[in-house]
C-alpha positions as a Python dict, from the first residue, in 0.01 Angstrom:
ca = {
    (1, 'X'): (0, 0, 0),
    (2, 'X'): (-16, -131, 360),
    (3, 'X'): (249, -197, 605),
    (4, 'X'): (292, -342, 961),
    (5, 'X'): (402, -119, 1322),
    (6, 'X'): (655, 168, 1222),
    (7, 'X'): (580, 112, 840),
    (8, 'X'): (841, -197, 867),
    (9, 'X'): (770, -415, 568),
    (10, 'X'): (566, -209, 352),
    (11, 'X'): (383, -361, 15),
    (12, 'X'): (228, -224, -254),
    (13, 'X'): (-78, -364, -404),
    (14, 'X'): (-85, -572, -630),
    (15, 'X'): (189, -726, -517),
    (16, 'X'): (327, -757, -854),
    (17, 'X'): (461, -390, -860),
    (18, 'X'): (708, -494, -543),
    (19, 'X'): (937, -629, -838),
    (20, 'X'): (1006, -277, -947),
    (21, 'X'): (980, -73, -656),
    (22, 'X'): (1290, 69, -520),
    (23, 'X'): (1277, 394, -271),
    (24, 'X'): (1574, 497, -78),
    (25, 'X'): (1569, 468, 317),
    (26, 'X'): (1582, 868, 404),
    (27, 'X'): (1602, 836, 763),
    (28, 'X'): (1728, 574, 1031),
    (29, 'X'): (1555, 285, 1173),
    (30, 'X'): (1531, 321, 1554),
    (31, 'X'): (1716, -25, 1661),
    (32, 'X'): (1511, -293, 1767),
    (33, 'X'): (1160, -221, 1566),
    (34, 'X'): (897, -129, 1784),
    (35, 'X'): (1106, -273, 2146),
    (36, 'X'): (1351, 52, 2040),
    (37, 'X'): (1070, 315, 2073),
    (38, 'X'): (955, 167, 2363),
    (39, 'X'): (1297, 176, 2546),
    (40, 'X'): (1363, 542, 2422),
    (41, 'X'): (1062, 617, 2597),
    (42, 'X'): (1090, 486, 2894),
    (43, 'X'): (1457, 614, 2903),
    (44, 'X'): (1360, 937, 2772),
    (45, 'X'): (1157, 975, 3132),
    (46, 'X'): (1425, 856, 3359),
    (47, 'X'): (1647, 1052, 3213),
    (48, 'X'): (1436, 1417, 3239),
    (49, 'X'): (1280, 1638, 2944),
    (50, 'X'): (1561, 1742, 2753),
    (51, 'X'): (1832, 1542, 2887),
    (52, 'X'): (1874, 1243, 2603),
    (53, 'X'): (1794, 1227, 2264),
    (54, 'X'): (1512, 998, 2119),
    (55, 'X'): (1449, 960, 1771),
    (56, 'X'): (1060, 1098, 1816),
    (57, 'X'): (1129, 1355, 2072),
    (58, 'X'): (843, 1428, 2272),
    (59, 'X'): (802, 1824, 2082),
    (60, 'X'): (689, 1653, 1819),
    (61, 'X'): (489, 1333, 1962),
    (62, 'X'): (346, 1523, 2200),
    (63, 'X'): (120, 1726, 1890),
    (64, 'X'): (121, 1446, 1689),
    (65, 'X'): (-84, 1293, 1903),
    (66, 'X'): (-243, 1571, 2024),
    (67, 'X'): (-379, 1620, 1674),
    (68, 'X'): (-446, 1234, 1616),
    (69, 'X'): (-663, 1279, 1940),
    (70, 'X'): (-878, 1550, 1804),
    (71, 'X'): (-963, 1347, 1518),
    (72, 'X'): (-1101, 1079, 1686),
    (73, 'X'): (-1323, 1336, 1859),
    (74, 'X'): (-1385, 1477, 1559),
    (75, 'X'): (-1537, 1111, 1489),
    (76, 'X'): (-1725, 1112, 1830),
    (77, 'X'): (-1862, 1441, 1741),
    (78, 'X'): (-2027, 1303, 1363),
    (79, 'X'): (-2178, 1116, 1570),
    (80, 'X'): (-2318, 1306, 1837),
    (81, 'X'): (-2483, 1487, 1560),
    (82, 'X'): (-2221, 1777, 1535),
    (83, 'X'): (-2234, 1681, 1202),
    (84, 'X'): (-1902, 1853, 969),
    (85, 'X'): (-1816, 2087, 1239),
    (86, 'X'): (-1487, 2244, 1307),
    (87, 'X'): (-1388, 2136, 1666),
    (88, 'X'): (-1225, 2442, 1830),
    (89, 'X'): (-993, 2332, 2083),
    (90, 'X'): (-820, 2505, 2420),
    (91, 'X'): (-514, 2366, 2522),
    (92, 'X'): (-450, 2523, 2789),
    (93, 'X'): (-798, 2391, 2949),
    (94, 'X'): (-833, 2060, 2784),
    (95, 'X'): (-1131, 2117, 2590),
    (96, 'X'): (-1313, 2158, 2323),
    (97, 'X'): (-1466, 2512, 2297),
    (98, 'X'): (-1780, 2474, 2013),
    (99, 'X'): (-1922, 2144, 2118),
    (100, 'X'): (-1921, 2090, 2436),
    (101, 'X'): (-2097, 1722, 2385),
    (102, 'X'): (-1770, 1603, 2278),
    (103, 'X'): (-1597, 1714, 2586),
    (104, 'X'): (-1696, 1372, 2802),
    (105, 'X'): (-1463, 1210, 2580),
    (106, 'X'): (-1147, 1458, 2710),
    (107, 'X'): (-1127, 1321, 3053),
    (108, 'X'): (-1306, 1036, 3260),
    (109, 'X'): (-1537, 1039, 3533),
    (110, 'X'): (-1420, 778, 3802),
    (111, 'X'): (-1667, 529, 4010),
    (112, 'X'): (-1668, 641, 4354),
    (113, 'X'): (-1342, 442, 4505),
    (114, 'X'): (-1138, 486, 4167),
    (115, 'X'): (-878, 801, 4136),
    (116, 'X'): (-607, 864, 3980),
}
């Protein structure tokens, strides 16, 4: 199966089993595709945490991609020769506790002239 942004337009493969396939649509589209999360976002700021509902509230994105993060330095860390280890990470600090090779990854170093 693949699908485009948002899992709009899914297909399974082959494309010959589309002809039977029927699922039910358990939750609501967020209007206008990919333009609608965008929008909620940027709405979801200006308005103040809390203060309008979005259809991926930031509790949950927030972790989400939290977690999704940790994977790719989970990646970064095969290959740093960590091998299959278990990243152990601190929240509150922004870092990863067992491995600190990983950790240059977290946060950037700016050229001299450059800050945020």
């Amino acid at each position: 199966m693949y699908s485009s942004t948002y899992s709009d337009g899914a297909t399974l493969l082959p494309k010959s089993r589309m002809a039977n396939a029927k699922a039910k649509q358990r939750w609501a589209r967020v209007p206008e595709g990919s333009n609608g999360h965008y929008k909620q976002w940027v709405e979801g700021c200006i308005a103040g945490y809390g203060k309008t509902e979005l259809s991926s509230s930031f509790e949950i994105a927030g972790p989400l991609t939290e977690a999704l993060l940790m994977a790719n330095l989970a990646v970064r860390g095969y290959d740093l020769k960590g091998g299959n280890k278990k990243l152990l990470w601190d929240n509150a600090n922004m870092k990863v506790t067992n491995f600190d090779d990983v950790n240059q990854y977290v946060k950037r170093t700016y050229r001299e002239g450059w800050t945020l």
